[in-house]
N, C-alpha and C positions, 0 to 999 in steps of 0.2 A: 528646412527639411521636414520638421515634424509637422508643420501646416502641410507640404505636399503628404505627404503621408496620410493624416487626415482626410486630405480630399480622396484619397483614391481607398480609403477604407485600410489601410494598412495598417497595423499598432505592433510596437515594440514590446513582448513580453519576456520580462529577464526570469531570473529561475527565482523561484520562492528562498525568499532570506527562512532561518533557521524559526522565528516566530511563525512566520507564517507556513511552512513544513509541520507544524505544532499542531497550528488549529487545522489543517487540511487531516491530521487524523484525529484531532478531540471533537471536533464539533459537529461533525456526521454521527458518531459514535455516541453521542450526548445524543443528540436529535432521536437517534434511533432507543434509546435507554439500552445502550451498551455499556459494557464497565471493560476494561485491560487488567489480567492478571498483574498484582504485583505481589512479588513473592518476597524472597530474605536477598534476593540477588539483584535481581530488577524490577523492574516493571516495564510491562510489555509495550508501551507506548511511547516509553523512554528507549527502548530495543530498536523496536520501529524507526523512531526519529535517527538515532545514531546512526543505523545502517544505510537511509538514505540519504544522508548528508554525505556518506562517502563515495554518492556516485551521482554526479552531475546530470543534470537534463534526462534525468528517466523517468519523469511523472506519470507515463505508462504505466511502467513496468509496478511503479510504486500502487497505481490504481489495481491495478490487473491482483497484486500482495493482498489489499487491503479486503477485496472483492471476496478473493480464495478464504482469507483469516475469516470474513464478516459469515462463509457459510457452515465451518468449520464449530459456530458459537458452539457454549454448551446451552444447556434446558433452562438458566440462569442468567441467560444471555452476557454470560462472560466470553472474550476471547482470552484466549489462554497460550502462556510458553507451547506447551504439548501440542496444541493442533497449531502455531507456529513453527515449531518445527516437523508435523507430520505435512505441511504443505509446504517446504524446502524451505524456508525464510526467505528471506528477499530476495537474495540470487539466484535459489534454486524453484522457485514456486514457479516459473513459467514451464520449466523444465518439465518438473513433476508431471504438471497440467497434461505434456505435450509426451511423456513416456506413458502415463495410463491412458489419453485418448488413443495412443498409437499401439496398443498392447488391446484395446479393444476391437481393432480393425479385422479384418476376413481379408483372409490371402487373396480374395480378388478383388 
C-alpha cells in the first residue's frame, strides 16, 4: 500500500507527537529572535503547547494563533500572556479576527 501510494504522490501525515508540537512553536520563534513571556505562572510556550495538545488535527487554527501572537510582539520582541490573551488564546483568536474584521464592514 505505501509503495502504491508513493507512486501516485500520496503520503500519510499523522498529527505532530507532543515533541514535535514543541519545536513547531520554539523554532520559528528562535529563528526570528523571539523570546515567550514567562512569568511566576507559566510560560507562554508551555501555555501554547498545552492548549493544543487538547485539540486534535487543528494545525490551522494553531498557525492562524501563532501568526495573530507573532504580530501582537512587544518593542523587545517578547510575545507575552497580555497580547495572548488580547488575541482570544487559542480558541478564541480566530474569533476575535472575524468579530473586528466584521465590525469594520459598511452596511453595504
Amino acid at each position: 500500500m505505501l509503495e502504491l501510494m508513493a507512486e501516485n504522490r500520496h503520503y500519510l501525515l499523522f498529527p505532530p507527537t507532543p515533541v514535535e508540537l514543541q519545536q513547531i512553536i520554539s523554532a520559528p520563534a528562535q529563528l526570528a529572535g523571539l523570546q515567550f513571556e514567562d512569568t511566576e505562572n507559566s510560560a507562554l510556550d508551555k501555555t501554547l503547547l498545552q492548549e493544543v495538545a487538547t485539540v486534535s488535527n487543528n494545525l490551522a487554527l494553531f498557525e492562524f494563533t501563532l501568526q495573530a501572537l507573532y504580530e501582537k510582539r512587544n518593542e523587545n520582541n517578547y510575545l507575552t500572556q497580555a497580547a495572548y490573551q488580547q488575541i482570544g488564546g487559542f480558541q478564541g483568536a480566530l474569533a476575535h479576527y472575524a468579530e473586528q474584521f466584521f465590525s469594520q464592514l459598511t452596511e453595504a
